[in-house]
RODO-2510 file (C-alpha; in nm, 4 decimals, decimal comma):
residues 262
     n   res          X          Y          Z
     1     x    -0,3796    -0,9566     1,1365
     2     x    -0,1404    -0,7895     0,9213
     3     x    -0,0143    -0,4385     1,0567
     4     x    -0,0249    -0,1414     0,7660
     5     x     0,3270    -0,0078     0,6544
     6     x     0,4064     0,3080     0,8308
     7     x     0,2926     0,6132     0,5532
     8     x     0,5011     0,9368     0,5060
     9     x     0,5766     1,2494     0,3086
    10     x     0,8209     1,4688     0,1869
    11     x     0,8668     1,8128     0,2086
    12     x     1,1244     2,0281    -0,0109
    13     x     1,1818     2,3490     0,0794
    14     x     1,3918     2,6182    -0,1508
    15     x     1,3287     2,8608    -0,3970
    16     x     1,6274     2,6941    -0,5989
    17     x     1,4820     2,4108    -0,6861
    18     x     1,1509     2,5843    -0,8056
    19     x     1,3620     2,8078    -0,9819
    20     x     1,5174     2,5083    -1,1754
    21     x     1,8766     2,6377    -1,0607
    22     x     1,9211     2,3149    -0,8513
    23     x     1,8106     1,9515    -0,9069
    24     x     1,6422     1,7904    -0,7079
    25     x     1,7879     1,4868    -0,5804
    26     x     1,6784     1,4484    -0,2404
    27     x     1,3049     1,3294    -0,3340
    28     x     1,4797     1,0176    -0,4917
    29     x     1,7172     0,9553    -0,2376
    30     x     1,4841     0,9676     0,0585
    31     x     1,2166     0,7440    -0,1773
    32     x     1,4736     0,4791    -0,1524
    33     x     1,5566     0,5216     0,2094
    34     x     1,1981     0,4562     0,3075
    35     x     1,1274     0,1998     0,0967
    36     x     1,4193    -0,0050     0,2067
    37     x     1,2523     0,0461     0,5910
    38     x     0,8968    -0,0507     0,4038
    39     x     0,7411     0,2679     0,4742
    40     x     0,4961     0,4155     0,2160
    41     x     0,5953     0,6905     0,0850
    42     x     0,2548     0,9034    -0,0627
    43     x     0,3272     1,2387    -0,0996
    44     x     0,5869     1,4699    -0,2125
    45     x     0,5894     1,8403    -0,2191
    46     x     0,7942     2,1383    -0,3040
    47     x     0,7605     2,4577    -0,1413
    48     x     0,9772     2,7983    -0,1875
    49     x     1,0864     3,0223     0,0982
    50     x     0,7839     3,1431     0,2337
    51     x     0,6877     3,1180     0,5954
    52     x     0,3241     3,1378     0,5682
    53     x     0,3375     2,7990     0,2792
    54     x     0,5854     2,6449     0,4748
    55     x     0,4228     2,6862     0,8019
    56     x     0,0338     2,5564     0,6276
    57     x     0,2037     2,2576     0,4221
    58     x     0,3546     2,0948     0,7166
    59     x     0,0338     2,1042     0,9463
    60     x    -0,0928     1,9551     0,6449
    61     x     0,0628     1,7021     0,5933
    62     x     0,1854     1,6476     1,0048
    63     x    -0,1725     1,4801     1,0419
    64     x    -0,2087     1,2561     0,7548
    65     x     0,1028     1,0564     0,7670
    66     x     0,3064     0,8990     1,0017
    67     x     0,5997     1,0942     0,9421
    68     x     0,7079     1,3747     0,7279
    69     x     1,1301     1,4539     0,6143
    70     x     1,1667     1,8001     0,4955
    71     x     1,4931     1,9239     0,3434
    72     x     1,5916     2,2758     0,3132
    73     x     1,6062     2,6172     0,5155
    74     x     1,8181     2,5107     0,7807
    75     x     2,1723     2,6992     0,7160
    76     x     2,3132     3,0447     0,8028
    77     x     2,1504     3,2800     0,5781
    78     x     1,8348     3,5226     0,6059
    79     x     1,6018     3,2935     0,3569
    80     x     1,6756     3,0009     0,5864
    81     x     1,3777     2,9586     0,7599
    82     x     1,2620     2,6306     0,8060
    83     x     1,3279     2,6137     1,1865
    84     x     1,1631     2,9096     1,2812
    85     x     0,8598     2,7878     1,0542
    86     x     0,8584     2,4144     1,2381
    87     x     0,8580     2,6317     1,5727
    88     x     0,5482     2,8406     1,4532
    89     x     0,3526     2,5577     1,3210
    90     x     0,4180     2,3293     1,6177
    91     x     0,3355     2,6255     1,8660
    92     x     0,7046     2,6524     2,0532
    93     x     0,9713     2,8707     2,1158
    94     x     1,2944     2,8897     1,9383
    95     x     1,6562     2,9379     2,0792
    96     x     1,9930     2,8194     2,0571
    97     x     2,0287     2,4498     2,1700
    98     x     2,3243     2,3939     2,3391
    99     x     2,4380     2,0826     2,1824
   100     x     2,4344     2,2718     1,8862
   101     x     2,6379     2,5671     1,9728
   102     x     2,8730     2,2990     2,0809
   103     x     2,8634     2,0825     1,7550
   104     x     2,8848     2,4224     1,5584
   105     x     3,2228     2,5267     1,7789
   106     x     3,4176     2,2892     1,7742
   107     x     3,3934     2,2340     1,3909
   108     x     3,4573     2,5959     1,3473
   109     x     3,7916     2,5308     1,6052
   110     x     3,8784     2,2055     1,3705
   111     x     3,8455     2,4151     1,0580
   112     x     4,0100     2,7306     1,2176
   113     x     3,7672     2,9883     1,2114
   114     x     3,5461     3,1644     1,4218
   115     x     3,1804     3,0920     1,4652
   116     x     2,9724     3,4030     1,3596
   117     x     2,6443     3,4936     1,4134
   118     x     2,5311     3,3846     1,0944
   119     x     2,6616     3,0493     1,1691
   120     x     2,5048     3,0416     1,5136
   121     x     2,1949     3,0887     1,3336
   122     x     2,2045     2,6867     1,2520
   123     x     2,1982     2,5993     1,6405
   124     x     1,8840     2,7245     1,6743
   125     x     1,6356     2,4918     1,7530
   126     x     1,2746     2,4505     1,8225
   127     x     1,2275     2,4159     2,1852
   128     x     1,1029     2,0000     2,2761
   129     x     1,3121     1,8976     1,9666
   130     x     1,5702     1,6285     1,9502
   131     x     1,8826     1,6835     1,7096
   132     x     1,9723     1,5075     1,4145
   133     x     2,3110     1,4697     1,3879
   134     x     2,5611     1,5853     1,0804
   135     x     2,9018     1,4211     1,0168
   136     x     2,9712     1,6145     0,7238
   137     x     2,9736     1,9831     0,8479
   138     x     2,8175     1,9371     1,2350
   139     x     2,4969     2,1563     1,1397
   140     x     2,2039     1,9533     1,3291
   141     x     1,8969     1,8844     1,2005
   142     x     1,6445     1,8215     1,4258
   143     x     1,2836     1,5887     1,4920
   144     x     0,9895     1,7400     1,6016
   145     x     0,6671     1,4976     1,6904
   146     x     0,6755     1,3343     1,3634
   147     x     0,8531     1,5559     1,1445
   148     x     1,2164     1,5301     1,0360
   149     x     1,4238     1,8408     0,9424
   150     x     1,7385     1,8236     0,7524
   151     x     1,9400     1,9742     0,5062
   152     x     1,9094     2,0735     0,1420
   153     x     2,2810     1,9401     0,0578
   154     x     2,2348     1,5989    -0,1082
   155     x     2,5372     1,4587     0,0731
   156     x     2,4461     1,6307     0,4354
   157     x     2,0964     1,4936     0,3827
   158     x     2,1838     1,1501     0,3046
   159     x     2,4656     1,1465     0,5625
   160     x     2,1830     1,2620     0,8583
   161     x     1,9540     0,9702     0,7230
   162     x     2,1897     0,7396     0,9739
   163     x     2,0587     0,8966     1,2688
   164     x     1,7036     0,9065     1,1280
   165     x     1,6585     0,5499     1,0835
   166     x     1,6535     0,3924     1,4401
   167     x     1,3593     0,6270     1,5022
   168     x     1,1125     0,4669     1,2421
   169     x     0,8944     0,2275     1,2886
   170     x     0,9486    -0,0017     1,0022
   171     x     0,7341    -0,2251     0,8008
   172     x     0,7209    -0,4753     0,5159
   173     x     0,9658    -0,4210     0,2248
   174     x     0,7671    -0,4004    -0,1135
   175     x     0,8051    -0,6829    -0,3723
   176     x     0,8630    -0,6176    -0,7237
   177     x     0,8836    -0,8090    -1,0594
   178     x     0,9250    -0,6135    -1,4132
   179     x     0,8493    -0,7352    -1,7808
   180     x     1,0473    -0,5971    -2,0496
   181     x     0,8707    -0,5712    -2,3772
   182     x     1,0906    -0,4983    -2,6028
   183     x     0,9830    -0,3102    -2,9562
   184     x     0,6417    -0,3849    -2,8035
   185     x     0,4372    -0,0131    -2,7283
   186     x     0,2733     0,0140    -2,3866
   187     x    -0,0552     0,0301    -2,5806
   188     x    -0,0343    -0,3309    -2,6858
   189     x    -0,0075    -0,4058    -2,3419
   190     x    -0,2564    -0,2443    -2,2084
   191     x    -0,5546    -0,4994    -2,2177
   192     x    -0,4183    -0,7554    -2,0580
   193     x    -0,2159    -0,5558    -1,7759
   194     x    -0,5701    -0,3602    -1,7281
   195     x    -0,7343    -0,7600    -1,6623
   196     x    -0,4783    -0,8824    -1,4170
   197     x    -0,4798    -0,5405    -1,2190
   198     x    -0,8380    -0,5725    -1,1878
   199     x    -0,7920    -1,0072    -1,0712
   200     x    -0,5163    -0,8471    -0,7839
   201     x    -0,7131    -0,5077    -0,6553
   202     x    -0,4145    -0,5595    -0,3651
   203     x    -0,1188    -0,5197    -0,6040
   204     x     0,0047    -0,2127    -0,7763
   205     x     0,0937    -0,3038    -1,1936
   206     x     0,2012     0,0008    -1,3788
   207     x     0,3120     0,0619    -1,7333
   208     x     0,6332     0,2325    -1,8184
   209     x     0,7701     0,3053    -2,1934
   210     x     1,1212     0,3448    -2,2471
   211     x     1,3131     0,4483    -2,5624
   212     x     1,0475     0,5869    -2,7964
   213     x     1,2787     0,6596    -3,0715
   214     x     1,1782     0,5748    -3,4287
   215     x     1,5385     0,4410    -3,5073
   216     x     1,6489     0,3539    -3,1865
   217     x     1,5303     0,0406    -2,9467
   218     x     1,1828     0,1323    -2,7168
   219     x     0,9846    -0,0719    -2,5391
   220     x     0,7562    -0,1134    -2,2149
   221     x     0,8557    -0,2017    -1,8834
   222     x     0,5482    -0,3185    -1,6990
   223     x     0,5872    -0,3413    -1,3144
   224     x     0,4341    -0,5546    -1,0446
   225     x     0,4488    -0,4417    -0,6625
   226     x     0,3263    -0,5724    -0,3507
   227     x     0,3475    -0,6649    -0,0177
   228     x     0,2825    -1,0675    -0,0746
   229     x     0,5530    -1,2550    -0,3020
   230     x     0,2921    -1,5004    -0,3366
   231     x     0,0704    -1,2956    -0,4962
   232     x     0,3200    -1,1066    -0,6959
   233     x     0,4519    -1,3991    -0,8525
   234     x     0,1046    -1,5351    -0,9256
   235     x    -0,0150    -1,1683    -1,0960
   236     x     0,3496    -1,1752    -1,3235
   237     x     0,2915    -1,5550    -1,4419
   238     x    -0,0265    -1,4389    -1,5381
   239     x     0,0466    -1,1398    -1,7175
   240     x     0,3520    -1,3073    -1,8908
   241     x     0,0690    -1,5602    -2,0074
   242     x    -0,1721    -1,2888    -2,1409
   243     x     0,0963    -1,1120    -2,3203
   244     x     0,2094    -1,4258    -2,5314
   245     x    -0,0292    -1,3667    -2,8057
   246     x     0,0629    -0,9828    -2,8310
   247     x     0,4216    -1,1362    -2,8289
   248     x     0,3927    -1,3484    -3,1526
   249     x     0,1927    -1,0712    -3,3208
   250     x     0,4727    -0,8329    -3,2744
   251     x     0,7153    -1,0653    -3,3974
   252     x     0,5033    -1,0870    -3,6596
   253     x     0,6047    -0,7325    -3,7370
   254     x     0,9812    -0,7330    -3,6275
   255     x     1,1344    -1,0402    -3,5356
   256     x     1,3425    -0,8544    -3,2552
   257     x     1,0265    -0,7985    -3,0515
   258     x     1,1109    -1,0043    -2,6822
   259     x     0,9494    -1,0578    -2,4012
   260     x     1,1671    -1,1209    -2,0901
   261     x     1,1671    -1,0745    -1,6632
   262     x     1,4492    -0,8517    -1,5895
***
């Protein structure tokens, strides 16, 4: 019997990215992470400094998935709140974690400083959690049951995904194959990826238009995913079949019109 991918979600947490003032990049990056470990990602949201939203979103989403990564909150300043939050909504105490205050010293002894109490602010921990650890600037994040808290810096984030991994349970890798249509609109497509979706209820087939210009080159990308090769390679032969006679009528129209696996 086949075993179901692990599931997960994502949590961002910061009033800067729903300001717009930062970009999120973190959603992406962690997208890529889990689906290179073949764990579904299949849901993703953003949240602003508030305890009360923070505190209800992850119980909410705790539950449903196997795991949960949130990103944000967790450095030396008064709106950093996520580990407080995690503490509240798992029902623990919070205090400095030793390991921490260790990490924490000895970087500020590398760097030639002195650790403040702002900075010792970042070794505080939910009690019952187990650190995650941070090459780049030796702020921990930390797991709690099945929820993963690290930091809003891209490259912190990414760098604390190396202790994250050999946690997960992993599962199958997705399989993907992509048709470009080239000066071909999504539209045209649309009958015949709408009858091979419906032959392979187990596959996922989107649509994606690129380009769009008037002057310029656009196009459709259509995708095929799933968790059989077999049956993804079936589903693309057959849509590559079903789209040769919206093929010759677009080159019909514009002899540049292509149809190619990319």
């Amino acid at each position: 019997m086949t075993t179901a991918n692990p599931t997960a979600a994502i949590i961002i947490i910061g009033d800067e990215i729903l300001s717009g003032r930062t970009t999120d990049s973190n959603t992406n990056t962690l997208a890529r992470f889990l689906a290179s470990l073949g764990i579904d990602l299949r849901e993703a949201r953003v949240v602003h400094d508030d305890e009360a939203q923070i505190i209800a979103t992850v119980n909410a989403v705790r539950d449903s998935y196997d795991y949960v990564f949130t990103t944000g909150g967790i450095g030396p300043t008064h709106d950093d709140i996520t580990a407080d939050c995690m503490a509240k909504a798992f029902g623990v105490g919070i205090s400095e974690h030793p390991a921490a205050l260790k990490a924490l010293a000895d970087r500020a002894l590398k760097m030639g400083w002195e650790l403040n109490e702002n900075s010792r602010r970042m070794a505080r921990i939910p009690h019952g959690a187990e650190l995650i650890k941070n090459p780049v600037s030796a702020a921990p994040g930390f797991q709690i049951g099945n929820v993963f808290v690290m930091a809003g810096v891209p490259k912190i984030m990414q760098a604390m995904l190396e202790d994250v991994a050999p946690r997960l349970r992993t599962g199958r890798q997705t399989v993907s194959r992509t048709l470009k249509l080239t000066y071909i609109g999504e539209s045209w497509a649309a009958d015949a990826l709408r009858d091979v979706a419906q032959r392979f209820p187990e596959l996922s087939l989107g649509s994606y238009p690129f380009g769009l210009s008037i002057d310029g080159e656009f196009g459709t990308q259509l995708v095929v995913r799933g968790l059989e090769a077999e049956a993804v390679d079936k589903a693309t032969a057959e849509l590559e079949a079903a789209l040769q006679s919206v093929l010759s009528e677009a080159q019909a129209r514009n002899p540049k019109a292509a149809l190619e696996e990319v």
